[in-house]
C-alpha positions in Angstrom: 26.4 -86.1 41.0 23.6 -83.9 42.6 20.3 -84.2 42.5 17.7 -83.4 45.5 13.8 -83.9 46.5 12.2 -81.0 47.5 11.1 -81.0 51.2 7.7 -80.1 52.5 6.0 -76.9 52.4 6.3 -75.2 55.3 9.8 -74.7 54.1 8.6 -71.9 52.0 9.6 -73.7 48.6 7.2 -74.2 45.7 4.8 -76.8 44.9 4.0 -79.2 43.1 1.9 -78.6 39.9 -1.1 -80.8 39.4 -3.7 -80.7 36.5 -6.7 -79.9 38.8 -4.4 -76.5 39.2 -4.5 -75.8 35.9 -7.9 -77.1 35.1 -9.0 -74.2 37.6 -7.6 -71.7 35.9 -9.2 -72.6 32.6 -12.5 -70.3 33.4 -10.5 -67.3 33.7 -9.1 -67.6 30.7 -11.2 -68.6 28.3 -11.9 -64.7 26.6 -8.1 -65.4 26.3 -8.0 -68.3 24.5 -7.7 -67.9 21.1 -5.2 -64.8 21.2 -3.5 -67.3 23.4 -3.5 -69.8 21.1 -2.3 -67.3 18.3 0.8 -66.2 20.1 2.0 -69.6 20.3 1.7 -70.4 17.1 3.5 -67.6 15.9 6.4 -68.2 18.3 6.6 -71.7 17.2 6.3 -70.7 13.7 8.9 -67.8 13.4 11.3 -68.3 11.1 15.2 -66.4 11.8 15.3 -65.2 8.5 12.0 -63.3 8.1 11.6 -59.7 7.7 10.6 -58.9 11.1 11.7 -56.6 14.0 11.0 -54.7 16.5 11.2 -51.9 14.8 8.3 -52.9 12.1 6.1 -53.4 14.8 6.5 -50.5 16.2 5.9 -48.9 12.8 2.9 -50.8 12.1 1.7 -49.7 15.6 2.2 -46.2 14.7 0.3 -46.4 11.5 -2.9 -48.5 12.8 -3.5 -46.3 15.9 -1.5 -42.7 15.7 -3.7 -41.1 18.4 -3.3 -43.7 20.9 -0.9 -42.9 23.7 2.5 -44.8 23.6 4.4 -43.7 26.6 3.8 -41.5 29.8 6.1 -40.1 31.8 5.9 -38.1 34.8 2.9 -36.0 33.7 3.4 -36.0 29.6 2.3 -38.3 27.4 3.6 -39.0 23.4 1.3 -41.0 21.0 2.4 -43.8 18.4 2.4 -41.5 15.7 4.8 -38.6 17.6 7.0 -41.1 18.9 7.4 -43.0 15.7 8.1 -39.4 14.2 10.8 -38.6 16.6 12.5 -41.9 16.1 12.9 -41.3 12.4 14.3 -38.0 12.9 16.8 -39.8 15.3 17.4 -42.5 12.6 18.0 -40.1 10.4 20.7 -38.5 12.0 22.6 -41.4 12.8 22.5 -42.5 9.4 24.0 -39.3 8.5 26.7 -40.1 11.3 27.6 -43.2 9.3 25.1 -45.9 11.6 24.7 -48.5 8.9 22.8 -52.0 9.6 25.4 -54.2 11.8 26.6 -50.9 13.2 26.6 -50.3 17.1 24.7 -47.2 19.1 25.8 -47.1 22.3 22.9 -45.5 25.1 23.4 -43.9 27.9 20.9 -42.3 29.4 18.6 -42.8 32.2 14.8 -44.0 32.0 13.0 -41.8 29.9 11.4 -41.7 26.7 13.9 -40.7 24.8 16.3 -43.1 26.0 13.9 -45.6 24.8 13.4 -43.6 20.7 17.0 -43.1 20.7 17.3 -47.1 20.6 14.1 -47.5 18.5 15.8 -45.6 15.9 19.3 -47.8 15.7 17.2 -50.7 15.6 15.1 -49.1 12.6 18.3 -49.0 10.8 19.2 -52.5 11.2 21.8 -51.3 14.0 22.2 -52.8 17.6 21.4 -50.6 20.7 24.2 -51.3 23.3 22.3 -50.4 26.4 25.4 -48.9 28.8 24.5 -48.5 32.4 23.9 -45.1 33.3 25.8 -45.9 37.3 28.6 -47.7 36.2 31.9 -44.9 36.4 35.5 -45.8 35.6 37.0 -49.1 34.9 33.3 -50.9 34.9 31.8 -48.4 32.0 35.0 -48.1 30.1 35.1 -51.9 30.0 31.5 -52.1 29.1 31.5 -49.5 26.2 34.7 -50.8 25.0 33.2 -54.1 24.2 30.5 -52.1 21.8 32.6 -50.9 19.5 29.9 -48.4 19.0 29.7 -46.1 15.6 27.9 -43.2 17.9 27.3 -43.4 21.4 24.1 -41.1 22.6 24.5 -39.7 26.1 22.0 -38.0 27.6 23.2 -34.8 29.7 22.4 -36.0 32.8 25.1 -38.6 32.4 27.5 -35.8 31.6 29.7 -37.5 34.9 29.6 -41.0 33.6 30.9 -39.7 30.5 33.4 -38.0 32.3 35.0 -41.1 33.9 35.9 -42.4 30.9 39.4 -41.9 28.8 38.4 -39.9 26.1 41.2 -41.5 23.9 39.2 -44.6 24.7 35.7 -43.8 23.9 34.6 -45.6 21.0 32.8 -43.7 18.3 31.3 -40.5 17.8 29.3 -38.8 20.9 25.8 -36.9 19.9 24.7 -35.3 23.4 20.7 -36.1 24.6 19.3 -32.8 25.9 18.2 -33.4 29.6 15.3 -30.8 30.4 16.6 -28.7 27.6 20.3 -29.0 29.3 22.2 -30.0 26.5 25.2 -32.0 27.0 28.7 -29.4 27.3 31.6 -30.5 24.4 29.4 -32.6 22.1 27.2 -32.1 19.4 23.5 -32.4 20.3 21.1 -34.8 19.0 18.1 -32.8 19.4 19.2 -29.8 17.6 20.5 -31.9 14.6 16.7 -34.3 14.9 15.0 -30.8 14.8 14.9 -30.5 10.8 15.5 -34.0 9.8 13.5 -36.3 7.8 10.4 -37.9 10.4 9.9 -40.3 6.9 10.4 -44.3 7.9 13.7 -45.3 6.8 13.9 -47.9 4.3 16.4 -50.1 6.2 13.6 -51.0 8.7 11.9 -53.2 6.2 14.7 -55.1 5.5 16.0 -56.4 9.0 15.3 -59.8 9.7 14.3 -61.7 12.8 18.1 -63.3 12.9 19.6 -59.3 13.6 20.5 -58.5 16.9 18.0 -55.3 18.3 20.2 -54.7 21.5 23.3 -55.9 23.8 22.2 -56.1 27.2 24.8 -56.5 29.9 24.9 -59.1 32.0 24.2 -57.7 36.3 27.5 -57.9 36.9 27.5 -59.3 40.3 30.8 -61.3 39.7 33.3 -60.1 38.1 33.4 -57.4 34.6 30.0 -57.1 32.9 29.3 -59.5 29.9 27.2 -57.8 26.6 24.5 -60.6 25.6 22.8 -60.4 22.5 19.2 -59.9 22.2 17.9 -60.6 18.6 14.8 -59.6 17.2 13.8 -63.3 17.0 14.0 -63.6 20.9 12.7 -60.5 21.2 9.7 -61.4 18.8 9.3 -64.9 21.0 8.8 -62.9 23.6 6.0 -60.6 22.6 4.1 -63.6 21.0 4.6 -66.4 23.9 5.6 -64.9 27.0 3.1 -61.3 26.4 0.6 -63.1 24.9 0.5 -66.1 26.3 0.9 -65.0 30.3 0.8 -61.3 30.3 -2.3 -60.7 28.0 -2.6 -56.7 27.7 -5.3 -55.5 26.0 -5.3 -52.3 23.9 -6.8 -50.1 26.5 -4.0 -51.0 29.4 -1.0 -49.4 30.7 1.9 -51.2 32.0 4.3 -49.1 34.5 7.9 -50.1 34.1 10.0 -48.4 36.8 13.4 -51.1 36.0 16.2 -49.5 34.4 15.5 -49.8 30.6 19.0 -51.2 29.7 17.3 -54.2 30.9 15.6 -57.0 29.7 12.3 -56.9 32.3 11.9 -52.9 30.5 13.0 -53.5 26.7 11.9 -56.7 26.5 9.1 -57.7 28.7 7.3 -55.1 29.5 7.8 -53.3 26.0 7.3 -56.6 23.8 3.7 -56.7 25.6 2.6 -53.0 25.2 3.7 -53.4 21.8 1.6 -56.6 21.4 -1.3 -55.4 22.6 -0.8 -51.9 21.1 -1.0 -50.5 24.6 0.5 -47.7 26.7 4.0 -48.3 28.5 4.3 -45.2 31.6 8.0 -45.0 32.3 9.1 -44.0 36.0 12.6 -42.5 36.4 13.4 -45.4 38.9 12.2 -47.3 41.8 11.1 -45.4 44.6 9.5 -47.6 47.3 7.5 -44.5 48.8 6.2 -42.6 45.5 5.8 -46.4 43.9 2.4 -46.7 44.5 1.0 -42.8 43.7 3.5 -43.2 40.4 0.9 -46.2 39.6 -2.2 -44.6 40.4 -1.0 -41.2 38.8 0.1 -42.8 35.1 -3.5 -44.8 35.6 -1.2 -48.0 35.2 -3.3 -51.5 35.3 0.1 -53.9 34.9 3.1 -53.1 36.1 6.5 -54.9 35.7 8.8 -55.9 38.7 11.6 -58.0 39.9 13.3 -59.6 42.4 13.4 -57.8 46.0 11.0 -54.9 44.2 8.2 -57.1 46.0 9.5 -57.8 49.2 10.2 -53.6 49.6 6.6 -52.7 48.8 5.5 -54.8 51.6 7.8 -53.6 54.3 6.1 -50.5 53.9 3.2 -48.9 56.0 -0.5 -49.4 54.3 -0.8 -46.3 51.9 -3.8 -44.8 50.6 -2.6 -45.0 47.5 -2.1 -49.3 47.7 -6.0 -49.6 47.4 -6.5 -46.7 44.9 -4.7 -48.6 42.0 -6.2 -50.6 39.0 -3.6 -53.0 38.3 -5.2 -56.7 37.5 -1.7 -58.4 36.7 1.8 -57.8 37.4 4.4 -59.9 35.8 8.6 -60.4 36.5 10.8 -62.6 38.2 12.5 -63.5 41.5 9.0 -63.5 43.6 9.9 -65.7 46.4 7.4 -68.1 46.8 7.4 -67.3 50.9 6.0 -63.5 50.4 3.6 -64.9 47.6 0.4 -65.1 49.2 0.8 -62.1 51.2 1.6 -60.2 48.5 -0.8 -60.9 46.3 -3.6 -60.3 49.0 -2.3 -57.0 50.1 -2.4 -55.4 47.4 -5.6 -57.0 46.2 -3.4 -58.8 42.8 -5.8 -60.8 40.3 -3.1 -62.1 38.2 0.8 -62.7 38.9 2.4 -63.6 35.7 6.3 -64.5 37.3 8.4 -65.7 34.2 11.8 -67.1 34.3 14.2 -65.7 31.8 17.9 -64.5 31.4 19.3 -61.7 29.6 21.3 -64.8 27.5 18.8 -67.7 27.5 17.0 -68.6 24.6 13.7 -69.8 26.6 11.7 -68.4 28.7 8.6 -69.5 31.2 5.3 -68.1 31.7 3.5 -68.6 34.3 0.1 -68.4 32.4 -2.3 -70.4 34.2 -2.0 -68.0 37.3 -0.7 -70.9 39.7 0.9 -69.3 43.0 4.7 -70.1 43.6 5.7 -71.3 40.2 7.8 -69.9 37.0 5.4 -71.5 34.6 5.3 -72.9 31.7 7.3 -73.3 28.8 6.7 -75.0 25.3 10.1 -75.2 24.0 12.9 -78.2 25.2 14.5 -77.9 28.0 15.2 -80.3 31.0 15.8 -80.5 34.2 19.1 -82.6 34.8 21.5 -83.8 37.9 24.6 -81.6 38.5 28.2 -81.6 39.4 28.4 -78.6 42.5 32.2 -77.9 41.8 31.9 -77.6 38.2 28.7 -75.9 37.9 28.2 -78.2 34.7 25.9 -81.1 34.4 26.7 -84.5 35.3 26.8 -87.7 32.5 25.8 -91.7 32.9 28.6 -94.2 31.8 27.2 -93.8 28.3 28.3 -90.1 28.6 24.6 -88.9 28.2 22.8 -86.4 30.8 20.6 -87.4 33.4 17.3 -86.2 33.8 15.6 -85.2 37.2 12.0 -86.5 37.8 9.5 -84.5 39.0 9.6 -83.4 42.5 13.3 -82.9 42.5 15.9 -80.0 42.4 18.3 -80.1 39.1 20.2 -78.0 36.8 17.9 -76.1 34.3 19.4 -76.8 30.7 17.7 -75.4 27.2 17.7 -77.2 23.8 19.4 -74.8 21.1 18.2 -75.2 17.7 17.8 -72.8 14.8 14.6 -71.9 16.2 15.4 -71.2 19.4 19.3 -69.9 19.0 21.4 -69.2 21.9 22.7 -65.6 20.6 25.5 -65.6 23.2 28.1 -62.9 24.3 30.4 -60.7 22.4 33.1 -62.5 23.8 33.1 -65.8 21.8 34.9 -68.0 24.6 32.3 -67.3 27.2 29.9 -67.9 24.9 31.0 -72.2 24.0 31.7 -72.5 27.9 28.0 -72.2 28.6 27.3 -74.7 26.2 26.4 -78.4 26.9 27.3 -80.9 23.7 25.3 -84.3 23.0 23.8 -83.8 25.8 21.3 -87.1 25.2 22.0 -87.6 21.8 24.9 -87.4 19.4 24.9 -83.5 18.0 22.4 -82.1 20.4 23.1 -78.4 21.9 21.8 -77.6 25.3 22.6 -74.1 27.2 23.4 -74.1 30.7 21.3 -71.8 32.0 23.7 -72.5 35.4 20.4 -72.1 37.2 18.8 -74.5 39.7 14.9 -75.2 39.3 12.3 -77.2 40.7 11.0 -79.9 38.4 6.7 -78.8 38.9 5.6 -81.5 36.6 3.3 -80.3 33.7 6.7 -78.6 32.1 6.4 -76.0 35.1 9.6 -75.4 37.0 10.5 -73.1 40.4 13.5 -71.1 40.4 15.7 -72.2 43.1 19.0 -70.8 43.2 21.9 -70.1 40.7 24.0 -72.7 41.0 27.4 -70.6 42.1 25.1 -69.1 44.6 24.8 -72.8 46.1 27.3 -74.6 48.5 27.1 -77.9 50.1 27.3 -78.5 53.8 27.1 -81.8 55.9 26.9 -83.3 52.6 23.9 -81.5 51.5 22.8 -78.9 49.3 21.7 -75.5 50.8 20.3 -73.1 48.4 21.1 -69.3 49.7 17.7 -68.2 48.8 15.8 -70.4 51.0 17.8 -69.4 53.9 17.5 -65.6 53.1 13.8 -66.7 53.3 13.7 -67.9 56.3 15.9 -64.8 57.9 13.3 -62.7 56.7 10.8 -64.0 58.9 12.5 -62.7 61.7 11.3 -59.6 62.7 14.1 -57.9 63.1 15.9 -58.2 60.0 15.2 -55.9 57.1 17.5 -57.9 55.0 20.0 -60.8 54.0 22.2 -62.2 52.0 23.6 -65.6 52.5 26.9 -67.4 50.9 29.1 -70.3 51.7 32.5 -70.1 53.4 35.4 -72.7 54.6 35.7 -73.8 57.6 39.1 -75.4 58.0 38.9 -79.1 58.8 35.7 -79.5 57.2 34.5 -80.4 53.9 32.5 -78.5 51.6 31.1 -74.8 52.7 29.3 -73.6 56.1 26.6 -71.2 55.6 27.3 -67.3 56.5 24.8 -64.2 56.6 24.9 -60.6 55.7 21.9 -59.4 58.5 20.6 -56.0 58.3 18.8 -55.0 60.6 16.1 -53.4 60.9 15.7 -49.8 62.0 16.3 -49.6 65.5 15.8 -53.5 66.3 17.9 -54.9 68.6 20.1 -58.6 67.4 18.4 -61.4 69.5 20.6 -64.7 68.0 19.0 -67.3 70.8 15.4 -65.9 68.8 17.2 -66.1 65.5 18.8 -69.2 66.0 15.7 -70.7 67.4 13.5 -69.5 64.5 15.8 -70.9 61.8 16.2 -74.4 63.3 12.4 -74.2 63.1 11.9 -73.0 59.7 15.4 -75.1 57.9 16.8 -78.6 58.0 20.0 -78.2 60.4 22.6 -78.0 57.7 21.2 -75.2 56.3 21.0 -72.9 59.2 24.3 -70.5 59.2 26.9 -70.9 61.3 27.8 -67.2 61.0 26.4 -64.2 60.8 27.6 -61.0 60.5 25.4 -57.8 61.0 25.9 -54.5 58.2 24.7 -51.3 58.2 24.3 -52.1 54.2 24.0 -54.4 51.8 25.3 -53.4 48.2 22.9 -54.3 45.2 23.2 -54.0 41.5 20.4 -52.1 39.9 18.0 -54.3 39.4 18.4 -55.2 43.3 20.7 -58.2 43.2 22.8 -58.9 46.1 26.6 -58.3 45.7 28.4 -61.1 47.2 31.7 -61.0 46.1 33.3 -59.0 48.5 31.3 -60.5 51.6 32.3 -64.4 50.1 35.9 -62.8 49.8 36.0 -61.8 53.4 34.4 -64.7 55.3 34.7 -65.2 59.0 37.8 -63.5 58.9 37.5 -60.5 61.5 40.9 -59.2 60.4 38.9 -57.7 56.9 36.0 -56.0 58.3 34.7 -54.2 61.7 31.1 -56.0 61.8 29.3 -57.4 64.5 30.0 -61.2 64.2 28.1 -63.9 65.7 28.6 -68.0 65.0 26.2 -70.6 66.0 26.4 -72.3 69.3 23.9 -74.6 71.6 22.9 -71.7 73.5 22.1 -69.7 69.9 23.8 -67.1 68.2 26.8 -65.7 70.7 29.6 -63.0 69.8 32.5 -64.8 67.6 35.0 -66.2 69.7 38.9 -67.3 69.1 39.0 -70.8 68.6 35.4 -71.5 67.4 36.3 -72.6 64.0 38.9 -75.6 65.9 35.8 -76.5 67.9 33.8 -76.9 64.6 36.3 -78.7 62.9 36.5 -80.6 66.2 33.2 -81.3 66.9 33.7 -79.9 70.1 30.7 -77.3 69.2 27.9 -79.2 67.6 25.9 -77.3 65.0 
């Protein structure tokens, strides 16, 4: 059983909500208010078997403002009606390529705007877009497209070597090129050509989808293991655009959000386009994160939200003061993973009036909003969930004698569970098994369903939680629970490192996991460990500063800048599997690894 208080705040966690914070927001959001209001009661109110999609809104959108600008890209622009055009002539060739609703289009293709139609148009038909991953080669994007069972996959010509890595006796379904610059893609009939002369009519199937449908299959970050396809269904989708964009993001009609994320996921297809949709706004699409053009790519597409997540943040402010940083017009930004120690700084720098964080998964059927504009927080969320004590081994939570779960009161750490009900579904995996494992069962009642989101929050009060960790990412030391990010937080104070990533490893003789981190340095910095050792023992209770720490050139991310930590947890302390720099924690500091130090923790003969 696990449960933990949270400590104070110079430890760079997140706060404790109290009413006078949210009463203080109430000025600022009054204009707000009723659309506010309106977006929750249609959320609450959404039934699964409706006749509504994604695809009818952007329909409707189309046929209430045609002129408007939908999407920019580098220095073009389409309108609702010409995109909605171009979709149906996509539609209409996948029909003719035997796409029926419940069928599967596979994309691949990198962020631009047709990428983004070519998806619109399966969904119009009542199909599901499986959003492949335009870097994955091999093994990893075989394995992925495999799981689709796609009627047609689109791939765009710039993915021509991606395509390539794959068996072609393996491919599932039928492969219509996307022309790339006018590059068409070689071996494969092209999508363009055959959209030329096709109908640009709405399809009839569009009317008929339901909120239940899936829209896309969005694959999981893959930072463990083989990549997992979740289902996104037009009713979570839907949710979405009526709680979390209307509730905490709020466009108006006249914005534009920038989205520079990779749109096979969630934070692009989801967040940000759910709120330009709901707004009938303008989303700009950047081909990818660049930390040096991200600023003139905002002020260029005259963006005034943009979307970000995790490390995104944390890069922008490493960077020298641009021009460009107090050019821009942007009055909120909203994502995920802004670590409460870089908050303040980041939302004075760059002169932010509104952060809108959210907590959300690609599989969970919640989400949070932090819609009162309260700094280090996740926000709110209407829907059940609870906050309950955990098992560390298992990663499940933990149950009284009368078998029920236990709940964690405010102020303390637990495991984030969400009720599922036929209003709030979990829509799970492709793979059926994964899908019941992450499932909790009379949880505190007798036929209850809870999901186990397998993430680690603060308990705010006032139904606000903090992201904490992911509970695999968590090991326990000394008896005590050290959550990785917290410690990668506190190494980033240090001057001289540019980045972290932290993980648990045995020591043998000693229970549970010691802490270990990944340092990279920064450019030209020199490794000081009595400094670094000093400044974490000021910053962290002593059981969470690492006893190793081993200093890369690199640290490998997925896409949407999550740390890869297999390989590193794999390799440990062990200097036989890699050629680092290694350092382990000693009364005088940080010193080079020596034989024997592992005996003399075990021992107690070094005293850390």
């Amino acid at each position: 059983m696990v449960t933990s208080e949270v400590g104070s705040e110079d430890r760079s966690v997140a706060q404790r909500v109290h009413l006078s914070d949210l009463l203080r927001a109430l000025p600022a959001m009054v204009p707000d208010l009723p659309s506010m209001a309106r977006g929750v009661f249609r959320s609450a109110t959404l039934k699964p078997h409706s006749e509504n999609s994604l695809g009818l809104v952007f329909q409707q959108r189309a046929a209430e403002h045609p002129q408007r600008p939908f999407l920019r890209f580098r220095d073009s622009e389409i309108t609702y009606g010409n995109a909605n055009e171009q979709v149906n002539r996509y539609a209409a060739v996948l029909a003719a390529r035997g796409v029926r609703p419940g069928s599967v289009v596979g994309v691949l293709s990198t962020n631009r705007p047709e990428t983004l139609l070519v998806a619109m148009a399966a969904i119009k038909l009542g199909a599901t877009a499986g959003m492949l991953n335009h870097r994955q080669r091999g093994d990893v994007l075989n394995h992925s497209q495999k799981l689709l069972e796609s009627t047609v996959i689109v791939a765009g010509a710039e993915c021509q070597e991606a395509l390539e890595s794959l068996p072609a006796e393996e491919l599932r379904g039928t492969v219509l090129g996307l022309r790339e610059d006018g590059r068409p893609l070689p071996g494969h009939a092209d999508l363009d050509t055959e959209a030329a002369n096709a109908s640009a009519q709405n399809p009839s199937q569009c009317a008929e989808v339901t909120a239940a449908d899936k829209a896309f299959f969005i694959y999981t970050s893959g930072t463990t293991g083989m990549p997992k396809a979740s289902t996104m269904s037009h009713l979570r989708w839907l949710k979405s655009m009526y709680a979390l964009a209307g509730l905490g993001i709020r466009l108006r009609s006249d914005d534009t959000m920038y989205c520079c994320l990779p749109l096979y996921h969630n934070n692009a297809l989801t967040v940000s386009l759910s709120a330009v949709l709901g707004a009938g706004a303008t989303l700009a699409i950047g081909e990818s994160f660049s930390v040096s053009r991200f600023w003139d790519d905002v002020v260029r597409t005259r963006s005034t939200a943009f979307c970000y997540i995790g490390e995104l943040c944390r890069y922008l402010l490493q960077q020298p003061e641009t021009a460009a940083e107090k050019q821009h017009r942007i009055r909120v930004v909203v994502g995920n993973g802004l670590r409460p120690d870089i908050w303040q700084e980041f939302r004075s720098r760059f002169g932010i009036e509104r952060i809108a964080e959210f907590y959300g998964a690609s599989e969970c059927n919640v989400a949070f909003i932090n819609a009162f504009n309260v700094d280090r927080t996740a926000g709110i969320c209407p829907l059940a969930f609870s906050v309950v004590e955990y098992d560390l081994e298992s990663e499940r939570p933990t149950r009284d004698e009368k078998g029920r779960l236990r709940k964690v009161k405010p102020g303390g750490v637990g495991l984030l569970v969400t009720q599922v009900t036929d209003r709030s579904p979990f829509d799970g995996y492709t793979d059926a098994d994964a899908t019941e494992r992450k499932l909790v069962r009379d949880g505190f009642k007798s036929g209850d369903v809870w999901f186990n989101t397998g993430d680690l929050v603060h308990n705010q009060g006032f139904r606000h939680v903090a992201f904490i960790d992911r509970l695999g990412d968590t090991f326990r030391w000394k008896g005590e629970n050290v959550a990785t990010t917290e410690v990668e937080a506190a190494l980033g104070e240090d001057s001289a490192v540019e980045q972290s990533v932290v993980y648990g490893v045995p020591v043998p003789g000693t229970d549970g996991k010691a802490g270990m981190a990944a340092v990279k340095l920064e450019h030209a910095a020199e490794f000081d460990g009595p400094r670094l050792a000093k400044g974490l023992s000021d910053r962290l209770p002593s059981y969470a500063v690492p006893l190793f720490v081993r200093l890369v050139d690199q640290l490998e991310e997925t896409s949407t800048f999550k740390s890869k930590k297999v390989e590193l947890r794999e390799q440990g302390h062990d200097r036989g599997r890699f050629d680092d720099p290694l350092y382990v924690l000693t009364s005088d500091g940080y010193v080079s690894a020596y034989d024997g130090y592992v005996d003399d923790v075990a021992s107690g003969a070094v005293r850390v």
